[in-house]
C-alpha positions as CSV (number, residue, x, y, z in Angstrom):
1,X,7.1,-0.8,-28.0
2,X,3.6,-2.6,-27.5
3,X,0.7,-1.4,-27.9
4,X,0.0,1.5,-25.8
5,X,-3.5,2.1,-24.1
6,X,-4.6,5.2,-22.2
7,X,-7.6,4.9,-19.8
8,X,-9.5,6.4,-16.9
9,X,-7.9,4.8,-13.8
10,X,-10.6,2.1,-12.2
11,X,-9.8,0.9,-8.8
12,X,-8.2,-2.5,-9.6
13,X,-5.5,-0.5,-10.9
14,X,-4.3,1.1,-7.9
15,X,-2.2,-1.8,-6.1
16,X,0.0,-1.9,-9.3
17,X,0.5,2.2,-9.2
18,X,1.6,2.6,-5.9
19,X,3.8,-0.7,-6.3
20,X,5.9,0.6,-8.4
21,X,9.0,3.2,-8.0
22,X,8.2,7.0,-8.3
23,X,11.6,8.1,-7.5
24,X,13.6,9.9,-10.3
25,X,17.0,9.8,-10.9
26,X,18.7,13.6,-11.9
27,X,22.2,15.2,-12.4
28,X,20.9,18.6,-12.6
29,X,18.4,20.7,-10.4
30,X,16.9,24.1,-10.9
31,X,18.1,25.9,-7.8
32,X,15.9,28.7,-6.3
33,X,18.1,31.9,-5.8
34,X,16.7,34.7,-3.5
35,X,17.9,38.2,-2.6
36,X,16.5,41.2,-1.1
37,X,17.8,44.4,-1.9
38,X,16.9,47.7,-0.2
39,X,13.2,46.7,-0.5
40,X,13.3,44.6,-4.1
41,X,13.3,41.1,-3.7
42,X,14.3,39.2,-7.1
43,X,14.2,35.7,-7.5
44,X,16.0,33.5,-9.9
45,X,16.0,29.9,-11.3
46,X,18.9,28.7,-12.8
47,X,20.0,24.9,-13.7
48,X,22.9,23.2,-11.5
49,X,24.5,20.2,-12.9
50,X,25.5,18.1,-10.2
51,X,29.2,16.5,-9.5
52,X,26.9,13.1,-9.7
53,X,23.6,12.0,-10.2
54,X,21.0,11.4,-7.4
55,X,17.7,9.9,-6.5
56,X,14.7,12.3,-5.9
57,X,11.8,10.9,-3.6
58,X,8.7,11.1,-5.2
59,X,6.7,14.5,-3.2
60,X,3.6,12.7,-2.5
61,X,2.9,9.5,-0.1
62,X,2.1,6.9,-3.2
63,X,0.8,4.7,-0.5
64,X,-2.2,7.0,0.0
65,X,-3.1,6.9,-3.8
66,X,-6.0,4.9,-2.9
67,X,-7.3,7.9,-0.8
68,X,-6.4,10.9,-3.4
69,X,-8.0,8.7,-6.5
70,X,-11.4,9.2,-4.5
71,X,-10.6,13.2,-4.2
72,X,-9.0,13.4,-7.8
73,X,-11.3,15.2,-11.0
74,X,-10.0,12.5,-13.4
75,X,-6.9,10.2,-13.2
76,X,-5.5,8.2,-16.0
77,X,-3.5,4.9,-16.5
78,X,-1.7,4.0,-19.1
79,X,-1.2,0.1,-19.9
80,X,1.2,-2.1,-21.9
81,X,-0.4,-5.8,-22.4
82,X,-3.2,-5.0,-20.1
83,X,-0.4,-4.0,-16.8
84,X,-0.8,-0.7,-15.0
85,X,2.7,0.9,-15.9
86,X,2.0,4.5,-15.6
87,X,-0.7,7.5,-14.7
88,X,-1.7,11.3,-14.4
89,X,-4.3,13.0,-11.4
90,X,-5.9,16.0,-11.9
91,X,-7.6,18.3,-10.2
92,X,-10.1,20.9,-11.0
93,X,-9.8,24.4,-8.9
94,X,-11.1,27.5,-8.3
95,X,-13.1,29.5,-10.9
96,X,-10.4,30.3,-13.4
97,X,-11.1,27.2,-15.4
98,X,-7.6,25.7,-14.4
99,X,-6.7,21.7,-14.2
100,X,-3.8,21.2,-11.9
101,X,-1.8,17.9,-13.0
102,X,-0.7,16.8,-9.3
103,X,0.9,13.5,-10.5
104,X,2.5,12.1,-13.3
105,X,4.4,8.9,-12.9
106,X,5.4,6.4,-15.4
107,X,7.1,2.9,-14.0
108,X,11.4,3.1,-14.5
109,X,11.5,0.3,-17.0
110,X,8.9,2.1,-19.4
111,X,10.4,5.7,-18.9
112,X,11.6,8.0,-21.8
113,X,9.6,6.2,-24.6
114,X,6.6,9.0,-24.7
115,X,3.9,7.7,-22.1
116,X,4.7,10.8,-20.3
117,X,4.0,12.8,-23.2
118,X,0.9,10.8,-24.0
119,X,-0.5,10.8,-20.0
120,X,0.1,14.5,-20.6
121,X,-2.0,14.7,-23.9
122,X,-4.7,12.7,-22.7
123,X,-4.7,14.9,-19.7
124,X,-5.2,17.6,-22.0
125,X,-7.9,16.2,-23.8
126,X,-9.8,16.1,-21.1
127,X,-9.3,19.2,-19.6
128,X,-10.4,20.8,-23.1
129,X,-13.2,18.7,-22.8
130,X,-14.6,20.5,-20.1
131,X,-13.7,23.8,-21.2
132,X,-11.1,24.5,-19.2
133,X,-8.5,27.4,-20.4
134,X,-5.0,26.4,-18.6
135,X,-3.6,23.3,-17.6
136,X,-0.9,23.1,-14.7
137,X,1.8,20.9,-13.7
138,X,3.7,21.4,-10.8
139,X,6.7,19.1,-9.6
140,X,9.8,19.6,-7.5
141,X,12.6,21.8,-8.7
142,X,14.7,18.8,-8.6
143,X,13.1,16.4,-11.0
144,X,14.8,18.0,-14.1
145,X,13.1,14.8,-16.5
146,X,9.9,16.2,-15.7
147,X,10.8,19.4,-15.9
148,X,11.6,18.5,-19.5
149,X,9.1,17.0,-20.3
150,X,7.0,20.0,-19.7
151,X,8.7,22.2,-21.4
152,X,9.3,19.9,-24.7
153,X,5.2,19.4,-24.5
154,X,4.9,23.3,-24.7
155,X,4.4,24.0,-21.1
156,X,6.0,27.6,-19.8
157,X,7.6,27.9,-16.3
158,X,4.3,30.4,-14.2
159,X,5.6,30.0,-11.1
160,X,7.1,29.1,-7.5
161,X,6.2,27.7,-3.8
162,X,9.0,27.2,-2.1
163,X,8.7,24.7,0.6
164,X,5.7,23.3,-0.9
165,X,6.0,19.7,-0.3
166,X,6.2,17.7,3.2
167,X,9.9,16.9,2.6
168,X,10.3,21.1,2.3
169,X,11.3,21.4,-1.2
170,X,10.2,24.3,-3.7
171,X,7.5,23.3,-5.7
172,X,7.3,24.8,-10.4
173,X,4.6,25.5,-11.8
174,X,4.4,25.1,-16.0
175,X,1.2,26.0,-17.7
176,X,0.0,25.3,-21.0
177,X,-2.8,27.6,-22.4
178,X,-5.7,25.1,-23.9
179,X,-7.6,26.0,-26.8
């Protein structure tokens, strides 16, 4: 692969992110299971392969990237030969010294050769930089690459919303601990 660069996102860069397709493609979800039992309520994951694969909408409005990259703590892009071909937004909140990763997308064509991983790491990098302790990324409990992604870059499943995102789907959480 070319050579790889990773920096913060400048404004020129924006056209090209919310060109490109932030869809995902999946044969396997983590369904949400729910019961309540004479006052318990237990809730349960579990990973559903599908009879085929399907297309998952990406859970924000890319077209407003312009708008969040204002509202964002830091954002990232990644470039091959100078082109825009991937990016990470964070968000600093609340007083528990916590960076929420809101988005991560990486064009189709340059997908599953480790800018993910390395969007995530600079991500990281940052947040330690600041002295935050945790580092959060949430995504929908059907985008099972992702969900991957987190868990091969040492990230451990915290957490639920369901009906998080305008479209109503459940929302993960997976936080990594920072040094």
């Amino acid at each position: 692969m070319s050579d790889i660069q990773v920096r913060p996102t400048i404004a020129s860069d924006l056209s090209r992110l919310m060109g490109f397709d932030h869809s995902i493609k999946s044969d396997s979800v983590w369904q949400l299971e729910f019961r309540r039992d004479t006052g318990q309520v237990t809730t349960t994951f579990r990973e559903v392969r599908l009879p085929r694969t399907f297309q998952v909408a990406y859970p924000h409005n890319p077209f407003s990237l312009a708008d969040d990259w204002a509202r964002r703590s830091m954002m990232y892009t990644a470039l091959i030969g100078g082109d825009p071909v991937g990016y990470i937004g964070m968000m600093e909140r609340g007083i528990s010294s916590t960076v929420w990763v809101t988005d991560l997308a990486v064009h189709p064509q340059y997908r599953r050769q480790g800018l993910g991983r390395g969007l995530l790491a600079s991500g990281q990098a940052w947040a330690e930089s600041r002295a935050h302790h945790r580092l959060i990324l949430e995504m929908p409990s059907k985008n099972l690459p992702t969900i991957r992604l987190a868990q091969k870059s040492g990230f451990e499943f915290c957490g639920y919303n369901d009906q998080y995102y305008l479209n109503k789907d459940v929302a993960l959480f997976f936080a990594r601990v920072l040094k």
